[in-house]
N, C-alpha and C positions, 0 to 999 in steps of 0.2 A: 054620978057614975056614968048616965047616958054621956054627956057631954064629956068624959075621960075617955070612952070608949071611941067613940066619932073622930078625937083629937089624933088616939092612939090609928086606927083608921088612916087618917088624912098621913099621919108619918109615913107609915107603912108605904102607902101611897108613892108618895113622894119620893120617898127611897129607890123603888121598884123603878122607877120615871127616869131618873138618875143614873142609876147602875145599870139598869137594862140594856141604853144605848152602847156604855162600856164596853158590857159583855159582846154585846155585838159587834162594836168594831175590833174586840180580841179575837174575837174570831172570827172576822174577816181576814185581819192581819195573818192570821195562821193558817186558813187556808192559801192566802198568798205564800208562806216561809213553804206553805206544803209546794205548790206547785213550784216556785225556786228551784226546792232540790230535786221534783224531778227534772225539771231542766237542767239541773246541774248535772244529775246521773247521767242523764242522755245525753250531754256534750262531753263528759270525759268518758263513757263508752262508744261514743262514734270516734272522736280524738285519738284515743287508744287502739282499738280493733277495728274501724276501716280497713280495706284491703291497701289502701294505698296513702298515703300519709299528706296530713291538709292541717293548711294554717289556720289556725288560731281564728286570727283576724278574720279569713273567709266565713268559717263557721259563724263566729258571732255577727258580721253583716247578713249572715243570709238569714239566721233566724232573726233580726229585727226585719230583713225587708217580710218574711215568713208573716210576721206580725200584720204588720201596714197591709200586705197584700189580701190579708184576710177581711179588712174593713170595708174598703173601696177602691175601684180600678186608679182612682188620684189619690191616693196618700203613698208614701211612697220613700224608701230612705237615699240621701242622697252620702254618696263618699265624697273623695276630695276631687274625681273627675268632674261627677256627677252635678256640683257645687257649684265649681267654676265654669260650668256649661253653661248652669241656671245662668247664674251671672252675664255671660257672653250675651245670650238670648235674650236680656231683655232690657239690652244697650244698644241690639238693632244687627250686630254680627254674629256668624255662628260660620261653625262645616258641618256637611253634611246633606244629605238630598234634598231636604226644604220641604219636609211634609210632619204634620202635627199628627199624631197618633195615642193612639188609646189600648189597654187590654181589654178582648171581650171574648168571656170562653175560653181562653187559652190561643188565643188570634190575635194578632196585632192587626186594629183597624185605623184604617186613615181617616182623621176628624176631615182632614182638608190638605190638600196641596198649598203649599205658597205661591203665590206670584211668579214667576217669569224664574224659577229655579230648575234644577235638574228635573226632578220629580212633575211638575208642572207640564214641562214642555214633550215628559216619554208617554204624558198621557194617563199618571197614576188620577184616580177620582174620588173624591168623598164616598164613605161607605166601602172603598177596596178593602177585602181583607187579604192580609199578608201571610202566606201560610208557611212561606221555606224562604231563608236567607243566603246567597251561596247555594243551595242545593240542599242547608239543614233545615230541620223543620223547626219552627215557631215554637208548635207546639210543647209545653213544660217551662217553656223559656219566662223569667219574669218581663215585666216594660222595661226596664233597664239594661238587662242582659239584650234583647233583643237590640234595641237601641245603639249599643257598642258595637255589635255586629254589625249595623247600618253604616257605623262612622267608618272613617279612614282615610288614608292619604290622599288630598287633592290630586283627582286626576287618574284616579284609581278604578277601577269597573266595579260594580255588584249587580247582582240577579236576584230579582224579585220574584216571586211563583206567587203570582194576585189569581183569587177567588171574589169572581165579581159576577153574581147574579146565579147564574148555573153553570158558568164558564170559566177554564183555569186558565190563566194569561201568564206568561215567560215574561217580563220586562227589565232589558237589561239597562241600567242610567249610569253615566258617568259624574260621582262625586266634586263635589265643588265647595268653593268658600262661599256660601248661603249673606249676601247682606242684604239685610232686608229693608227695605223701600217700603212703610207703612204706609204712607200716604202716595198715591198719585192721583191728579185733577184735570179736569180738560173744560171746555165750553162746547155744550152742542147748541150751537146757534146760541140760544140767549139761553140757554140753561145749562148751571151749573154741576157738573159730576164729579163726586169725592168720592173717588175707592180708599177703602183703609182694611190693610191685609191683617193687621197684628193690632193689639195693646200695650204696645213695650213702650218706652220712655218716650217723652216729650210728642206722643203722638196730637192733643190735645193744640200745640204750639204749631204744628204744622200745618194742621186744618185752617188752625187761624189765619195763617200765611196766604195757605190755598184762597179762601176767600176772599181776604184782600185783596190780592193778586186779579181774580176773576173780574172781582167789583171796581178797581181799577179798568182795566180790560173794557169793562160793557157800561161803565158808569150807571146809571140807574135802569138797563133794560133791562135785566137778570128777573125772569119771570118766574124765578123756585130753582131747586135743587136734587139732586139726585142721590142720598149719602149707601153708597153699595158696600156692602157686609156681608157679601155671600164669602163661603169657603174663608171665613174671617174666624181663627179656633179661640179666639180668646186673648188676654194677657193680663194687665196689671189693673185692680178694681178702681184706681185709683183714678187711672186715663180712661175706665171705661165711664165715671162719671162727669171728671172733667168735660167730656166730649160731647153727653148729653146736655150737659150745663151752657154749651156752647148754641141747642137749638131752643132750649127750656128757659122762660124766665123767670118761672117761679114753681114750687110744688116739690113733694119729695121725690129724688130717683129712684132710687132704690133703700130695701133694709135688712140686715143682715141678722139669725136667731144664732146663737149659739146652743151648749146645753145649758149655761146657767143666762137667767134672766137679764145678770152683768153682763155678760159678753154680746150682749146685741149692739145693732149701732144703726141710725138715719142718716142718710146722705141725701140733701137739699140743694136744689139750685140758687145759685145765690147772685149770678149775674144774668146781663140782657141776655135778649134774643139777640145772635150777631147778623142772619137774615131778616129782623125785622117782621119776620110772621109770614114770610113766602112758603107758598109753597113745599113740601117737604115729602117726598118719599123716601122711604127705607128698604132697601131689597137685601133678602135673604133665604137662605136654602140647609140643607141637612149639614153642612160644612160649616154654619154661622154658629160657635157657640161661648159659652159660657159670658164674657164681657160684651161681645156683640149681644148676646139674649137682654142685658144687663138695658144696653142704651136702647134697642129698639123695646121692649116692655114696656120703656118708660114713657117713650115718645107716641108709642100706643096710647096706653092708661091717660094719658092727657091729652089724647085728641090731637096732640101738636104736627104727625104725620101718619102717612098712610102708607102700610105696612105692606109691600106685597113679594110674590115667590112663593117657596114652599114653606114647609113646618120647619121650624129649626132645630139646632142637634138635642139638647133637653138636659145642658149642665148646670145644673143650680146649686152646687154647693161650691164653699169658696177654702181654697186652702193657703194654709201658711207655715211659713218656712222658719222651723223652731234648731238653732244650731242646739247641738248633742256631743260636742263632744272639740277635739280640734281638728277644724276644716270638714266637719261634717254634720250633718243636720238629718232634722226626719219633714218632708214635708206629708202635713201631715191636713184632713177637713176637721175642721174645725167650726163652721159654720154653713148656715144653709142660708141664700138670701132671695127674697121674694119682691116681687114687684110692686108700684103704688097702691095700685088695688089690692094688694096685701096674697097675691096670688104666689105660686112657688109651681116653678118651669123643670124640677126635675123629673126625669125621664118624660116629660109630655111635649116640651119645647114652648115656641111663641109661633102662634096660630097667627097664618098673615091676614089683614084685613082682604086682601082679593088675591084668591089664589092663582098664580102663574107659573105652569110647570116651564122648566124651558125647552123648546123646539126649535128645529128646523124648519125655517120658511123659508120658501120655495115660490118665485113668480106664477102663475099662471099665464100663456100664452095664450089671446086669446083673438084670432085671427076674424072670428062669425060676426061678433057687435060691431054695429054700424052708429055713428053719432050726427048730429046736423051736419058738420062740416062737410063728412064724405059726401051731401048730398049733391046731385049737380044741380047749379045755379042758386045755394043756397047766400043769401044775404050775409052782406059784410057786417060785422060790428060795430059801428061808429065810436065805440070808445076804444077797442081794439089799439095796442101799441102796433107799431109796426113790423116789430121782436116778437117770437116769442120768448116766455117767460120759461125760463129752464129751473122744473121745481127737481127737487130732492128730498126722500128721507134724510132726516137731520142724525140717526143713528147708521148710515152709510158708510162704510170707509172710504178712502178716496183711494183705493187699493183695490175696492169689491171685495172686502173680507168677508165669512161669512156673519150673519147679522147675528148679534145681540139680542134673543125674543124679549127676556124678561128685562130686560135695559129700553128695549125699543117700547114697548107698553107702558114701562114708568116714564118715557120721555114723552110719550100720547097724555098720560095723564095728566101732569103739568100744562101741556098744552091745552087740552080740555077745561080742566079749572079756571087758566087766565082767558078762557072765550068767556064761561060764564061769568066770571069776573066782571071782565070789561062790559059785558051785555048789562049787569047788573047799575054797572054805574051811570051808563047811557040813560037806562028806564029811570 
């Protein structure tokens, strides 16, 4: 009888184990069908009784973007404008002012200016917030809506009304076709500088280029590198490992969480070092985010360069573009991706190894010190050229532009290393 009863028990059990989960998702399910139809009510009584009569269409875009906007300032639905923008942008063309932006608060803030664009050159700066477009205000506007507002005919005026620090700024910029230049490279003296503005297509193949180029150029004197990622907002996770892969010879890049356990993914370096282990600084500032955070984390976490500038902007999650319907999509986060050390940069950024704000240097004049030379009848130097030697900072323009602080410090440091270097190999 015990063991009938136990048995009877264990069914019971089992039943309960079974059907429970059912009833659960029944009624899940039906508080979903509930909330449906209030949504259904509330769209055919705005539809009906607005004061003023709206399409269909509009309504139902705005309560999915209503959705997305509720998540995160990046998830975000895109139409058929909105689509083919993506598209343009991360082929390397676009229109537009040439500045990467964010919703925060009801502000449109600027991650970063681009390069040598409209925006760029009226003086907009990472951290500007955008309060009035035209003279309208931001405010209530989604990133999209505000975004439209920005576009328009090549060649066309708009007025910015920026809030920057405790100060309201008028800046008016003339509209332009934005083509973006991700890479540009130079040599100062024997060291290598790669600016890269963006993560859009084949940026990875152009570095390549650049260094060849260079390495060509200086054949083996190339004493390290400079790779600058300031005011750099991001782009495709794909070129932002590629690019690491390009200083890294081995180890993982990055790794990305979803919410289920499947949806994770490691991205590993799988080829050489293409400088061979020189040298390597990484400059970055409040403007550097999301893909830039990506490659310099990594190049951290492994020791393989030396990170410096300010904190960077603090985007760590990764989104992706799920089409929804025809010719439109919801981009939508998806994932959160964390660096070797298994660390995750949102909202804190990547902390630079030697922090460098940038300033304004300024000679000193300094008429009072006196040296041997001035001395009278001071003794010639027997090794003395008969020339003198005309030095220069090697971060100078030959314009007398004004200087580079956090560029001129990463190009000290390189220099620094290859003395010790060299001293090392002498001893």
């Amino acid at each position: 009888m015990k063991l009938l009863h136990n048995q009877n028990m264990f069914f019971k059990l089992l039943s309960f184990l079974i059907i429970f989960p059912t009833l659960a998702f029944a009624d899940e399910k039906k508080d979903v069908y509930k909330h449906l139809n209030l949504f259904g009510e509330a769209f055919e009584k705005i539809k009906n009784n607005y004061v003023e009569e709206v399409e269909v269409k509009d309504l139902i875009e705005s309560a999915i973007q209503g959705m997305l906007n509720s998540l995160d300032p990046h998830s975000t639905f895109l139409n058929t404008d909105d689509l083919n923008e993506l598209k343009i942008q991360t082929k390397g063309e676009f229109g537009g002012l040439g500045i990467e932006v964010t919703l925060e608060n009801g502000l449109v803030k600027v991650i970063s200016p681009i390069d040598d664009t409209p925006a760029d050159r009226a003086g907009i700066k990472s951290g500007d917030l955008i309060t009035h477009i035209d003279g309208e205000a931001v405010m209530g506007l989604s990133l999209s809506e505000a975004v439209t507002l920005m576009r328009g005919k090549v060649g066309s005026k708009i007025s910015l009304t920026i809030k920057r620090s405790d100060e309201s700024l008028k800046i008016n910029i003339v509209r332009a076709i934005i083509e973006l230049k991700s890479v540009k490279y130079r040599l100062e003296d024997n060291i290598g500088y790669l600016r890269v503005s963006s993560f859009n297509q084949k940026v990875d193949e152009e570095i390549k280029k650049a260094i060849k180029q260079m390495k060509e150029k200086r054949k083996n004197e190339i004493i390290g590198y400079v790779l600058d990622l300031r005011n750099n907002p991001g782009g495709l996770l794909d070129q932002a490992v590629n690019v690491t892969d390009i200083f890294l010879a081995r180890g993982e890049i990055v790794s990305t969480r979803g919410r289920k356990k499947s949806d994770g993914s490691r991205y590993n370096a799988v080829k050489n070092d293409l400088i061979n282990g020189l040298p390597l600084v990484v400059l970055i500032n409040q403007g550097s985010a999301s893909a830039s955070e990506i490659v310099a984390g990594a190049l951290q976490d492994h020791k393989r360069a030396i990170i410096m500038g300010t904190k960077s902007f603090g985007k760590g999650s990764v989104q992706t573009i799920l089409p929804s319907g025809e010719n439109v999509a919801i981009k939508l986060t998806t994932a959160r991706y964390y660096t070797p050390s298994g660390k995750s940069i949102q909202k804190t950024g990547i902390d630079p190894d030697i922090l460098v704000e940038q300033s304004e240097v300024k000679p000193i004049q300094d008429t009072q010190s006196r040296k041997e030379s001035d001395l009278r009848g001071a003794m010639e130097n027997d090794q003395n050229d008969s020339k003198e030697k005309n030095t220069k900072n090697i971060s100078e323009d030959q314009n007398n532009e004004t200087v580079d602080y956090q560029l001129t410090r990463a190009l000290d440091l390189i220099l620094a290393l290859n003395i010790l270097n060299n001293q090392s190999i002498v001893e």
